[in-house]
C-alpha positions as CSV (number, residue, x, y, z in Angstrom):
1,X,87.4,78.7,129.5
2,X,90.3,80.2,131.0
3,X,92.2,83.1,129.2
4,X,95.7,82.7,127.6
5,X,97.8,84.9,129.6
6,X,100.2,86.6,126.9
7,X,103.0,89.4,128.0
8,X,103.9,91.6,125.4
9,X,107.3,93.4,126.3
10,X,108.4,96.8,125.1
11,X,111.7,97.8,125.2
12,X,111.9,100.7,123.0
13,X,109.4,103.7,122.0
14,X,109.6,102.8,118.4
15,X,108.7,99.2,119.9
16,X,105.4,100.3,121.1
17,X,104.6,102.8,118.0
18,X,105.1,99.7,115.3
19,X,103.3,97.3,118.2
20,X,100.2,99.1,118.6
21,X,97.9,97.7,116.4
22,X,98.7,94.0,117.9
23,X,98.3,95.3,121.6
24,X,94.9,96.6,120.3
25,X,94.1,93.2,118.2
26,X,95.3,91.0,121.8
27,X,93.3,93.4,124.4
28,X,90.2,93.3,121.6
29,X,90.5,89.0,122.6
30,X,88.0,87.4,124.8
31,X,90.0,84.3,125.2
32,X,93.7,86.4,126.1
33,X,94.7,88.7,129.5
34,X,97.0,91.0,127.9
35,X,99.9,92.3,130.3
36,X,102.5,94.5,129.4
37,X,105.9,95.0,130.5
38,X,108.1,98.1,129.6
39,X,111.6,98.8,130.3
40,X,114.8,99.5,128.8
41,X,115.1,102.9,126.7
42,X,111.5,103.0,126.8
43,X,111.2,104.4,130.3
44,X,113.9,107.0,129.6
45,X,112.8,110.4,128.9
46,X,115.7,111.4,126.4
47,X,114.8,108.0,124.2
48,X,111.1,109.2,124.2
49,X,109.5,107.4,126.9
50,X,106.4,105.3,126.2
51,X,104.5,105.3,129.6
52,X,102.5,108.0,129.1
53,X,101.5,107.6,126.2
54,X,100.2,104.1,126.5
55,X,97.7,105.6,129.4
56,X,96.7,107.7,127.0
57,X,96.0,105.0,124.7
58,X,94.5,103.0,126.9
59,X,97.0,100.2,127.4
60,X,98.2,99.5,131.3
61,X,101.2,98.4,132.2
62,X,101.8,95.0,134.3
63,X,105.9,96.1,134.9
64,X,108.0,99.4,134.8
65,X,111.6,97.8,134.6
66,X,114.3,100.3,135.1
67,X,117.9,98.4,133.8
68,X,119.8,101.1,131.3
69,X,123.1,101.6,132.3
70,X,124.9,105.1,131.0
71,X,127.8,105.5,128.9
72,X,126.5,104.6,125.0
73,X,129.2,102.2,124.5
74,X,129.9,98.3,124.4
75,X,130.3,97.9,128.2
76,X,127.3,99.6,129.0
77,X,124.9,97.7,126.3
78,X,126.8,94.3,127.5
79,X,126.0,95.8,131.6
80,X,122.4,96.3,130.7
81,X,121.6,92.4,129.2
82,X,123.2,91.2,132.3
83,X,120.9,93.3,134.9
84,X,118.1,92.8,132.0
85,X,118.2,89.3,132.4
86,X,117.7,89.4,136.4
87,X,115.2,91.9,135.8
88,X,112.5,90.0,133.5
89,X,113.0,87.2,135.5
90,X,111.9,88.4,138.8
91,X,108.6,90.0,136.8
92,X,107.7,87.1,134.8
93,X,108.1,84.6,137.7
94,X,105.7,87.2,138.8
95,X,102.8,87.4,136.4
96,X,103.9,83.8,135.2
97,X,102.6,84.5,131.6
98,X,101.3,81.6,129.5
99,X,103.6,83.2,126.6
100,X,106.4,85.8,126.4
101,X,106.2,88.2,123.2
102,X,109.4,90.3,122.1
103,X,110.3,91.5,119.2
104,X,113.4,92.8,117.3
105,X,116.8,92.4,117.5
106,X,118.2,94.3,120.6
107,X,120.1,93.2,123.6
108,X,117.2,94.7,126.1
109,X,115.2,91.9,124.0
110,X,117.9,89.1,124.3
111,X,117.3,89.5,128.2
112,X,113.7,89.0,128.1
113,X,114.3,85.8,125.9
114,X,116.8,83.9,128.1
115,X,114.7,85.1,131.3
116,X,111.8,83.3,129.3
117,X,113.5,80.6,128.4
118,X,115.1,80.2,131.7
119,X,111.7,79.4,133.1
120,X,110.0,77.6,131.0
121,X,107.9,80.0,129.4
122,X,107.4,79.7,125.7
123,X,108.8,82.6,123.3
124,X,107.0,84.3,120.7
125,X,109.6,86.6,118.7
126,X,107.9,89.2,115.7
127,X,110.9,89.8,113.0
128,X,113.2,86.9,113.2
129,X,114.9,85.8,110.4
130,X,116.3,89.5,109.2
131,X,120.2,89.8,108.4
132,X,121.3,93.1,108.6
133,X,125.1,94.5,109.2
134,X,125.7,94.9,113.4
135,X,125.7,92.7,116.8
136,X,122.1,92.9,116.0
137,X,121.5,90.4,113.8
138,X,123.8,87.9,116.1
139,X,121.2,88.8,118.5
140,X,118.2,88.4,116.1
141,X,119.4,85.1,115.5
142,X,120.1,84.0,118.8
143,X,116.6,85.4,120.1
144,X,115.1,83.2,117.1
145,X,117.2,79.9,118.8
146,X,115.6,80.4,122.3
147,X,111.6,81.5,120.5
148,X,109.2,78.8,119.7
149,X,107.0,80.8,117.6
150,X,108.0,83.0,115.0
151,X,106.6,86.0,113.2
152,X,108.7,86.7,110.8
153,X,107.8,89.7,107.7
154,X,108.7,88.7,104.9
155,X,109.3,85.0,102.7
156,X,113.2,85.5,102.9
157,X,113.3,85.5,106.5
158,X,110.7,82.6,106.6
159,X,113.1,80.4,104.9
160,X,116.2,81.6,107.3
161,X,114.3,81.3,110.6
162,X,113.2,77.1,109.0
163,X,116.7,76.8,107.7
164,X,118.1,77.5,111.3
165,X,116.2,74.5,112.4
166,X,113.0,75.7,113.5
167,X,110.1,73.7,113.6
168,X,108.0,75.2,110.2
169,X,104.7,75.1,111.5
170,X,105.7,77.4,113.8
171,X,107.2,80.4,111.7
172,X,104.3,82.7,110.4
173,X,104.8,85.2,107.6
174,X,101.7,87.1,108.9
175,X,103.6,90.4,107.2
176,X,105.1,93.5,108.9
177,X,102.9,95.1,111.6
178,X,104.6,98.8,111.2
179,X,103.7,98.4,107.4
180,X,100.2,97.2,108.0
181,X,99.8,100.6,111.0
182,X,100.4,102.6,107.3
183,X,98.1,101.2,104.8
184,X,94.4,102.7,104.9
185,X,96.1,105.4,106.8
186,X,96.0,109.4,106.5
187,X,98.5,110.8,108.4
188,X,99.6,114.4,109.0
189,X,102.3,116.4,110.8
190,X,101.6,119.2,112.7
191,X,104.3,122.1,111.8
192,X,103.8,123.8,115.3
193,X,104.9,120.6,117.2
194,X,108.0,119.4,115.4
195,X,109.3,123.1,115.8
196,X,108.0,123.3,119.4
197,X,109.9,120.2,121.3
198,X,113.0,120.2,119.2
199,X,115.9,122.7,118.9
200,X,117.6,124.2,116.1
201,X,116.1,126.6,113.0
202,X,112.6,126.3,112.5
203,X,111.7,123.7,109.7
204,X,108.0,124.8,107.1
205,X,106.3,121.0,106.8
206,X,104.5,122.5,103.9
207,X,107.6,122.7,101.8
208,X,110.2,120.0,100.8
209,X,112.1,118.5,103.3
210,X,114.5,115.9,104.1
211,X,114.6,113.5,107.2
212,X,117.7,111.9,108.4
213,X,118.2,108.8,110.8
214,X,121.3,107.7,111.6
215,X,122.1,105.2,114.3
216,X,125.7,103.6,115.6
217,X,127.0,100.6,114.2
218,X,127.5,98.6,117.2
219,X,130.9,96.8,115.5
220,X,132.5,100.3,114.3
221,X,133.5,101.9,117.5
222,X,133.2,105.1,118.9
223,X,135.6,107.0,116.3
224,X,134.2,105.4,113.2
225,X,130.7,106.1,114.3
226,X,131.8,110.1,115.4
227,X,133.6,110.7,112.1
228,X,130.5,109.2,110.2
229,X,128.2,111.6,111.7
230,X,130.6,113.9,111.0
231,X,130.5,113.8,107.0
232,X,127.0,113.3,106.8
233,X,126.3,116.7,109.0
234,X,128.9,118.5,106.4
235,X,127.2,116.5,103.4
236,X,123.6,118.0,104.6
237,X,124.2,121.1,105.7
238,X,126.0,121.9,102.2
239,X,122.8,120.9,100.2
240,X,120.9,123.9,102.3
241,X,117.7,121.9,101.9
242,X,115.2,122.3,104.9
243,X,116.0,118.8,107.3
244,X,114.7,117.4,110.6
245,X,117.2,115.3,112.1
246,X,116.4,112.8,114.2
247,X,119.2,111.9,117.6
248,X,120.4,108.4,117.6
249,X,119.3,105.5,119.6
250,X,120.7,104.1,122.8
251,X,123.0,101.7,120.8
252,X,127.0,101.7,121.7
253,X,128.2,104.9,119.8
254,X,125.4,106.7,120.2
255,X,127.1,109.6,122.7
256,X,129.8,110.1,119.8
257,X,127.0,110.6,117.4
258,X,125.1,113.1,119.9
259,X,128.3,115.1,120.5
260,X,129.1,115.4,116.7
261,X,125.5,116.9,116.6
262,X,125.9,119.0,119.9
263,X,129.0,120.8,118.7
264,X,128.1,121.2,115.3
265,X,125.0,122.4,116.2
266,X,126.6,125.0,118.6
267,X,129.5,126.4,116.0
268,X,127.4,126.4,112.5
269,X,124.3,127.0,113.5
270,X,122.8,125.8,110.6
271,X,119.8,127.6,109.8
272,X,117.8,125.2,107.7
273,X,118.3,122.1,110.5
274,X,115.8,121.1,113.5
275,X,116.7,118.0,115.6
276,X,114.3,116.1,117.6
277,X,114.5,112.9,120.1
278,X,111.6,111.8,118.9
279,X,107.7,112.4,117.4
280,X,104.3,110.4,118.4
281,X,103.8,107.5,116.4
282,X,100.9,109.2,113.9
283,X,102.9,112.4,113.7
284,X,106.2,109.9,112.6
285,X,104.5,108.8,110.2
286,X,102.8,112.1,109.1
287,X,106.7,113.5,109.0
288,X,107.9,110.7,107.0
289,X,104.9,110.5,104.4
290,X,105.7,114.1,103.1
291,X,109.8,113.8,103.1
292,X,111.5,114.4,99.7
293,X,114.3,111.9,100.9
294,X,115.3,110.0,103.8
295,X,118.9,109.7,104.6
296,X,121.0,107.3,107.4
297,X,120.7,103.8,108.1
298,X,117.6,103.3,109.9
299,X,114.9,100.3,109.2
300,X,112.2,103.0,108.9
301,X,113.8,103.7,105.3
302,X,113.7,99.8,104.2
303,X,110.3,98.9,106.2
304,X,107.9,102.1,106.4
305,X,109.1,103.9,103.4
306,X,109.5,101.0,100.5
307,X,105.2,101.2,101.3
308,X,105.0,104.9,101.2
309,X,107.4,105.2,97.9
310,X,109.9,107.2,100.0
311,X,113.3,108.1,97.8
312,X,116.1,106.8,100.6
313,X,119.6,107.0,101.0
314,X,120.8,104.3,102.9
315,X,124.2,104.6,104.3
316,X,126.8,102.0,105.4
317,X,126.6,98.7,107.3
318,X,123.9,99.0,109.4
319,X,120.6,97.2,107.0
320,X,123.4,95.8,104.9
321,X,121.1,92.3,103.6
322,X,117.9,93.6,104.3
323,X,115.4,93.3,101.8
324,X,114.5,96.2,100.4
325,X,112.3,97.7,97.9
326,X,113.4,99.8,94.3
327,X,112.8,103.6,96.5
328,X,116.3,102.7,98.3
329,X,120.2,103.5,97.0
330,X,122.8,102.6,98.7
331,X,126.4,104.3,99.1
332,X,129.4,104.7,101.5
333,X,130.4,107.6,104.5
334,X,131.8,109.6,101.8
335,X,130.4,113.2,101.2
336,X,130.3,113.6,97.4
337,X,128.5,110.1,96.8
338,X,125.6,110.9,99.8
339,X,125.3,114.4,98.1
340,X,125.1,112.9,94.6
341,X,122.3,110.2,95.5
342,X,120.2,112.8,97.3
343,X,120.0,115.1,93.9
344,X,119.6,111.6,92.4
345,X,116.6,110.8,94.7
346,X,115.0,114.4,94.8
347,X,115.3,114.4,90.8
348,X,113.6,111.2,90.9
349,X,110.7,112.3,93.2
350,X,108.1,109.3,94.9
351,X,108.3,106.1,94.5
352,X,105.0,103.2,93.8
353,X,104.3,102.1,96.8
354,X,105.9,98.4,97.3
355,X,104.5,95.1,98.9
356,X,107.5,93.4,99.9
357,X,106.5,93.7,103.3
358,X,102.9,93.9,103.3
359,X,99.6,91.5,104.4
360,X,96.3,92.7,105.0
361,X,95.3,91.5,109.2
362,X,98.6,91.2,110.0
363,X,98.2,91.8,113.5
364,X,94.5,90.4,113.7
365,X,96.5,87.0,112.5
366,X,99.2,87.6,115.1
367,X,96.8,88.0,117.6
368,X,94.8,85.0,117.1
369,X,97.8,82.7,116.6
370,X,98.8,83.7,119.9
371,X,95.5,82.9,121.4
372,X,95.0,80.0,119.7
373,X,98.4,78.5,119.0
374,X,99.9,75.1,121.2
375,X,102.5,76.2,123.7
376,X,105.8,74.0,124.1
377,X,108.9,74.2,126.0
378,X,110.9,71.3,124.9
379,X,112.9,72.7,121.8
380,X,113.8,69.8,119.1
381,X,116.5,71.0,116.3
382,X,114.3,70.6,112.7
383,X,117.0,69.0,109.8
């Protein structure tokens, strides 16, 4: 019997970290040949990049795709999904997969799916069916239109991935594999390395801490997204309270967020802040597991921590419509309601944990539908 040749692509470092345990469930598979193609933010060395630490891990890569252009704004995002496009086509006309799986909502991903689709190769796409507040979910959605199967996470986005006019018996709510890489898990965070590769004061893991992500809003602009970052570094650095800051993603805005951080970081010196591009998947997850709060607008506070019981302060636009779990409050770029809901989250302490988006063999069920699943090219609109 001849193997199903499925190519996983990673775009991202947080791609790989919440895709792990499905690379380990496809290479595990008898009846698949795993490839792997990397490229985007996930080859740069400022975004954390990935290719070292999938040797370590044991996972080879097929294609190192180097696309990115500069600049952190609209042009540059819109540059790279054009040069993205060329670029997954030439590799996949290479390996000619049997089936192309992407996952997420960003406009590295939108290239691989219209290469795919281009050439007849069938689309599998993990978390469609998500609305959330930026270009993102236009992309989400239009990723969904060119996928023929669908992992989505959870039963709403089941419903808007059949609504949309796909086929039902291809949209799987197998659950969210980033939840499913916590439960069962004991993670830690090692205090020497989080003060050891970022910069800033020098934050004690063995004593309350809080954890901020924030990311651009595509749709905002360059000002809106600087003077956001802005209030929220006032609105922390006033509460004193021990915090490792993580630097936003490559999104458009994201230089006005870094230089907000950069000069802030240079004239107050705040003693009780650390900043860091990124930490290893476990030690994430270690770092996260102990916070008092989290504060921004990242998925990581309406995914990972509605299962740890997590207090969050989500801010603005950005998972506006997500599902989300009782651990999460919601509030505006203003300084005195971000400051009020982080007493209000600290004073409330942990949350239960929540099952919105978890499924026990989440990725062992992706796996095997993947293997196992019939291919099609030939799109038909459901009604």
């Amino acid at each position: 019997m001849s193997k199903r040749k499925v190519c996983f692509v990673i775009t991202s470092n947080i791609h790989y970290s919440r895709s792990k345990m499905i690379l380990r469930e496809l290479r595990r598979r008898p009846d698949i040949d795993l490839q792997i193609v990397v490229g985007g933010s996930a080859v740069l060395d400022r975004y954390g990049e990935v290719l070292s630490v999938m040797k370590k891990d044991g996972f080879p890569h097929n294609a190192r795709l180097t696309f990115s252009f500069e600049g952190g704004d609209s042009i540059a995002m819109a540059k790279t999904a054009g040069i993205g496009i060329s670029e997954f086509a030439t590799v996949f006309d290479n390996l000619k997969p049997d089936i192309v799986v992407i996952r997420g909502d960003r406009y590295e991903v939108l290239s691989a799916a219209v290469a795919s689709a281009y050439l007849n190769i069938p689309v599998a796409h993990l978390e469609g069916g998500d609305v959330t507040g930026t270009i993102d979910e236009s992309v989400r959605h239009a990723v969904t239109k060119l996928a023929h199967i669908h992992f989505v996470t959870n039963d709403l986005a089941k419903e808007r991935v059949i609504r949309m006019g796909e086929d039902p018996s291809f949209v799987f709510n197998f659950g969210c594999p980033e939840v499913e890489y916590l439960s069962g898990q004991r993670f830690r965070v090692s205090n020497a390395l989080v003060n050891k590769i970022g910069v800033g004061d020098i934050v004690d893991m063995r004593k309350p801490y809080l954890v901020v992500m924030t990311h651009p809003v595509t749709t905002e602009g360059n000002e809106q997204n600087g003077r956001n970052a802005r209030v929220l570094l006032e609105a922390i650095h006033e509460l004193g309270i021990p915090t490792v800051w993580f630097w936003p993603n490559a999104d458009a805005g994201t230089d006005a967020i870094a230089s907000q951080i950069r000069v802030w970081r240079e004239k107050k010196k705040p003693e009780h802040m650390r900043f860091l591009k990124y930490l290893p998947a476990d030690q994430f997850v270690g770092l996260l597991s102990k916070a008092t709060c989290l504060i921004g607008n990242s998925s990581a506070g309406i995914k990972e921590c509605s299962y740890l019981g997590i207090p969050v302060v989500n801010i603005g636009t950005r998972q506006h419509g997500r599902m989300r779990g009782p651990n999460v409050i919601d509030v505006g770029y203003g300084k005195a309601s971000i400051q009020k809901a982080i007493d209000k989250q600290i004073a409330r302490g942990k949350y239960e944990s929540s099952g919105i988006y978890h499924r026990p063999g989440t990725s062992k069920n992706i796996a095997k539908t993947l293997a196992t699943v019939p291919l099609y090219v030939q799109k038909h609109f459901v009604d």
